[in-house]
C-alpha positions as CSV (number, residue, x, y, z in Angstrom):
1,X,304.6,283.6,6.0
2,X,306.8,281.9,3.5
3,X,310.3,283.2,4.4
4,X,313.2,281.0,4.0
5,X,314.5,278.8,6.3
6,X,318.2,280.6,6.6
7,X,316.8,282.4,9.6
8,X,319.7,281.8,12.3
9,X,318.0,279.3,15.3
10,X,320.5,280.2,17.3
11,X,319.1,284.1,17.7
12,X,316.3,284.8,20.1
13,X,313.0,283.5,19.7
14,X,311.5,287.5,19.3
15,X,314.6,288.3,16.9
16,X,313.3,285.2,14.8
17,X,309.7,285.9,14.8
18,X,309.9,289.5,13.6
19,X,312.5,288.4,11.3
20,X,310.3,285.8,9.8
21,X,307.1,288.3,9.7
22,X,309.4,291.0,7.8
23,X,310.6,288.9,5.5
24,X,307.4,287.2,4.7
25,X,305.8,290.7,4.0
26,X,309.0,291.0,1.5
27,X,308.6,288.1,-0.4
28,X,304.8,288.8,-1.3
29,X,305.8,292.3,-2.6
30,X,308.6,291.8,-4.5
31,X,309.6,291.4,-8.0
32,X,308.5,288.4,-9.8
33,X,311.1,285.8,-9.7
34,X,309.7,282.9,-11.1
35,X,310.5,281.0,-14.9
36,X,307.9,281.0,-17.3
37,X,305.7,283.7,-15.3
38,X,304.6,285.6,-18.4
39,X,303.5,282.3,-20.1
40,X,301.2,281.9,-16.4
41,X,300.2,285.2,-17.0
42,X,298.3,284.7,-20.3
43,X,296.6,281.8,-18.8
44,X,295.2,283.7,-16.0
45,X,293.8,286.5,-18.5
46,X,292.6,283.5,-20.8
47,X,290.4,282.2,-17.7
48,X,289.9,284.6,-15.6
49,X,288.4,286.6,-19.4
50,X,286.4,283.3,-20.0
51,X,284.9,283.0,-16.6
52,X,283.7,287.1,-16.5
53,X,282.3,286.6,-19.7
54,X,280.4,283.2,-19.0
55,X,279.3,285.1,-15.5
56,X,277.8,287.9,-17.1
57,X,276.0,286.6,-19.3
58,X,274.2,284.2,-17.0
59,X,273.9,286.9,-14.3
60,X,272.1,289.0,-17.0
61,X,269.9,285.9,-18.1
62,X,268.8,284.7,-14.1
63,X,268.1,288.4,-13.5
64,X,265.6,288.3,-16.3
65,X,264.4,285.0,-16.5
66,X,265.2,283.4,-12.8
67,X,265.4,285.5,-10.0
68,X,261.9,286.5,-9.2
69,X,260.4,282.6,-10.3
70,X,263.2,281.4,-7.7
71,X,262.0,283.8,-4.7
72,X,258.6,281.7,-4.9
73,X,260.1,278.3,-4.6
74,X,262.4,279.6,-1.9
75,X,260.2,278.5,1.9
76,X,259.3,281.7,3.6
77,X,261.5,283.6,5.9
78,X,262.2,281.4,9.4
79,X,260.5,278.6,7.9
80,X,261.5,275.5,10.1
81,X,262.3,273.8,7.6
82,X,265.0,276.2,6.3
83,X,267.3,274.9,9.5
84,X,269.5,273.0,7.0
85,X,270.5,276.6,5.2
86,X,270.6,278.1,8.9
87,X,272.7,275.2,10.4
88,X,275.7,275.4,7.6
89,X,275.3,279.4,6.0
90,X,277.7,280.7,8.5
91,X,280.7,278.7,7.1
92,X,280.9,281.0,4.3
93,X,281.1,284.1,6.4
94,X,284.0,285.9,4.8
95,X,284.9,287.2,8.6
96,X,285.0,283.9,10.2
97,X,286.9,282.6,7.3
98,X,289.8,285.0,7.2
99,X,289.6,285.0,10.8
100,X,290.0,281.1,11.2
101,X,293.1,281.7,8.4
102,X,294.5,284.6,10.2
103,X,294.8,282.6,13.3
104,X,296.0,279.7,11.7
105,X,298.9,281.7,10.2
106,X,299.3,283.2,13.6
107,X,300.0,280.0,15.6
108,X,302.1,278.7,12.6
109,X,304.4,281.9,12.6
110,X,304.4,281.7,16.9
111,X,305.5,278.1,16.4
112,X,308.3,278.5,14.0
113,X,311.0,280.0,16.1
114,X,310.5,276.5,18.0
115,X,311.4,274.2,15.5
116,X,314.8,273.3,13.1
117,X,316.2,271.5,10.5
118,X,313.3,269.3,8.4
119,X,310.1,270.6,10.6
120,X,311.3,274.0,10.0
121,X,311.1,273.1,6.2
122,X,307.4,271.7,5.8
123,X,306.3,274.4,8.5
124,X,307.5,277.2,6.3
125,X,306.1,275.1,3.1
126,X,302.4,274.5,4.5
127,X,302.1,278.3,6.2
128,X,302.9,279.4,2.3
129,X,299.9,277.4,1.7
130,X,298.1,278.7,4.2
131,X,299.1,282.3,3.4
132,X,298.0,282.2,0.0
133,X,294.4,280.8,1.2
134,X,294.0,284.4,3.3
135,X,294.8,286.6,0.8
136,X,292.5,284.4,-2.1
137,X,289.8,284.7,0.5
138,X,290.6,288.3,1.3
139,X,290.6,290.1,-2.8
140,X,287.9,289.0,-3.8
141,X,285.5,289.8,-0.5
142,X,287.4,293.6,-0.7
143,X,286.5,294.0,-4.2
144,X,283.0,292.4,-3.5
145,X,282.3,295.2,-0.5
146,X,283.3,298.1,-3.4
147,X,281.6,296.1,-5.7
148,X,278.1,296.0,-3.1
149,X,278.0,299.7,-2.6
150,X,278.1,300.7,-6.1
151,X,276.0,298.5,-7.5
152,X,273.4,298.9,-4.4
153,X,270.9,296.3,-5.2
154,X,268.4,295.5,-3.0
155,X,267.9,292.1,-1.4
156,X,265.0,289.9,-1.9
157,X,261.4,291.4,-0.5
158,X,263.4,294.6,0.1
159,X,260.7,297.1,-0.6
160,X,257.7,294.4,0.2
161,X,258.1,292.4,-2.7
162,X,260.0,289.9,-4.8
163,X,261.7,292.6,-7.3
164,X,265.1,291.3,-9.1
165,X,265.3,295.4,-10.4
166,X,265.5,296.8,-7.3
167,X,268.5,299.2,-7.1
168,X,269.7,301.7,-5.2
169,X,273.5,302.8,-6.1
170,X,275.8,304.1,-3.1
171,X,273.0,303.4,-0.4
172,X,275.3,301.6,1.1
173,X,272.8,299.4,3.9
174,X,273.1,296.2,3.9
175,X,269.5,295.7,2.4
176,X,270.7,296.5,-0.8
177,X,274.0,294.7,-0.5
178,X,272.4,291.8,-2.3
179,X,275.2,291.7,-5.4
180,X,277.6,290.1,-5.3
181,X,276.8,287.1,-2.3
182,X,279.8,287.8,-0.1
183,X,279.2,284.1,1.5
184,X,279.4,282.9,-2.7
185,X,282.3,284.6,-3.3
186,X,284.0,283.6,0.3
187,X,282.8,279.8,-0.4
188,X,284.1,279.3,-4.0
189,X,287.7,281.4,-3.3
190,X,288.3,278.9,-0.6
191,X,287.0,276.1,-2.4
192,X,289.5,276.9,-5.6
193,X,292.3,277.9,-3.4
194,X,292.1,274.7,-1.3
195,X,291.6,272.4,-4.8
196,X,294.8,274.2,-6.4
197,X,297.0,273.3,-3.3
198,X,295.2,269.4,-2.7
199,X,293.3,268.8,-5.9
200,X,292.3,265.5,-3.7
201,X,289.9,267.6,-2.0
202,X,288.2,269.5,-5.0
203,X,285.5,267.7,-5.0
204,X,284.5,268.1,-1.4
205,X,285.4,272.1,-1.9
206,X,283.0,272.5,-4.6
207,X,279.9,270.4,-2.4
208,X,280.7,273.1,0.4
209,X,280.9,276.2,-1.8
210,X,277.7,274.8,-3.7
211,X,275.9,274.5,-0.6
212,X,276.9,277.7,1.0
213,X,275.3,279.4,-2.1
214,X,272.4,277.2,-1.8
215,X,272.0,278.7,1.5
216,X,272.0,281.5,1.1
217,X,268.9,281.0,-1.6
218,X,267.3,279.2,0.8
219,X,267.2,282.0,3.4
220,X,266.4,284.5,0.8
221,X,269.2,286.2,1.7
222,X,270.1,286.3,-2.1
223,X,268.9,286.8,-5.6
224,X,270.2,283.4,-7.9
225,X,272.2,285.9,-9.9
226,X,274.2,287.3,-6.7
227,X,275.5,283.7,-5.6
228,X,276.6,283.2,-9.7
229,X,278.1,286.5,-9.4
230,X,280.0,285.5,-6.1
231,X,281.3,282.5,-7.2
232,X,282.5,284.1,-10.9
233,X,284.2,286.7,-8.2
234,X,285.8,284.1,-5.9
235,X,287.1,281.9,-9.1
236,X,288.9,284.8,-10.3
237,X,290.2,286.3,-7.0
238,X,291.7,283.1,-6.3
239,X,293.3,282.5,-9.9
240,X,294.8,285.7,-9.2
241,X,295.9,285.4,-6.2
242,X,297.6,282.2,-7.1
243,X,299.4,283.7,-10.1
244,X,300.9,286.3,-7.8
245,X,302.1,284.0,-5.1
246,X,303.8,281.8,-7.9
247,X,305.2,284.3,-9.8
248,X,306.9,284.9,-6.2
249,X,308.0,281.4,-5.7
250,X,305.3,281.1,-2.7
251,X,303.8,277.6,-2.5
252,X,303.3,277.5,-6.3
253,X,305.8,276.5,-9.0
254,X,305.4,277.4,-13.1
255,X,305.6,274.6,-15.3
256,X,307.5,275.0,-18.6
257,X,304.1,275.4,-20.2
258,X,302.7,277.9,-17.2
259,X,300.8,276.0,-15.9
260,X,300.4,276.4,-11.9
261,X,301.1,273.4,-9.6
262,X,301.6,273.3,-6.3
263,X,305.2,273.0,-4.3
């Protein structure tokens, strides 16, 4: 909820709140404003292009030449010493993660009718930050679910035995919502979104979203080719996502070259 500051702290606290909230939803559908948008534009096809094409082919060649040799190495289900994978796999689950966001953006919006002058400022400039994490979360798992249910395939042992080429289109069960891993996609979208507002912390991202994909390998939850697919989804949702929010002069700026830094 990135709406300017000019909202009069002299008018009621509810008057400032819903004002804040409707002008917030404004600013994310409006017109693009920003400089040098259509030069940030052919950098996000550039990569986003690159990282689908890279993505399919090494889905394509794990299906083939991975997934099934993987499944064996993997312990067996409720193995004890799978607690590692148990202990951590939840912090890629796409509902506790928007949840965690959506009350984070919640308690930021309650608090701003409480502040002025220079808090107001960095409130409004870090819940911009925060907003844009939800919604680079939030694309990519909505187009994963769509994704899921079309492609139907079936998770591992699903039909009593390790088969990479098991498929069932439009089943939708969640045995064969194996591709994409929601937790991959989930883990790398937050990991990207958090590394392109602090790139101090991209390292630690990319240790958390590799080991929430690890996970969910370990548990046999997922094919190797679903968590590559995941994370190929949750790079690109997040790219996206960040074009559109700077394009909108929300937490992003556009250099003269188009490249996308962080306000």
């Amino acid at each position: 909820m990135s709406a300017p500051s000019a909202i009069g702290e002299s008018r009621s606290y509810p008057a400032q709140l819903f004002t804040l909230v409707g002008r917030s939803g404004r600013q994310l559908i409006r017109s693009p404003t920003a400089p040098h948008r259509a030069e940030a534009t052919r950098r996000l096809r550039g990569q986003a292009l690159w990282l689908l094409a890279v993505g399919a082919v090494l889905v394509v060649a794990l299906m083939f030449g991975f997934d099934a040799t993987e499944i064996g190495l993997m312990p067996p289900r409720g193995a004890p010493g799978a607690w590692p994978a148990r202990a951590i796999t939840d912090f890629g689950k796409d509902s506790y993660v928007l949840m965690t966001l959506a009350a984070v953006l919640i308690v930021m919006a309650l608090a701003f009718p409480l502040l002025g002058g220079a808090s107001r400022h960095r409130l409004l400039r870090i819940t911009g930050h925060v907003e844009y994490l939800f919604f680079a979360v939030a694309l990519p798992v909505f187009s994963t679910e769509i994704i899921k249910y079309i492609v139907g395939r079936g998770r591992p042992f699903v039909g009593g035995r390790a088969n990479p080429f098991n498929f069932a289109p439009f089943a939708g069960t969640e045995a064969y919502f194996s591709f994409p891993s929601a937790h991959a996609v989930t883990a790398f979208a937050l990991a990207l979104g958090v590394a392109s507002i602090w790139p101090r912390w991209r390292i630690p991202m990319f240790i958390y979203a590799v080991a929430i994909a690890a996970s969910r390998l370990m548990l046999l939850a997922h094919h190797p080719s679903d968590v590559v697919g995941g994370a190929v989804l949750g790079f690109v949702g997040a790219l996206a996502m960040r074009n559109w929010f700077a394009a909108r002069e929300i937490g992003f700026a556009i250099d003269e070259n188009g490249k996308i830094v962080p306000r």
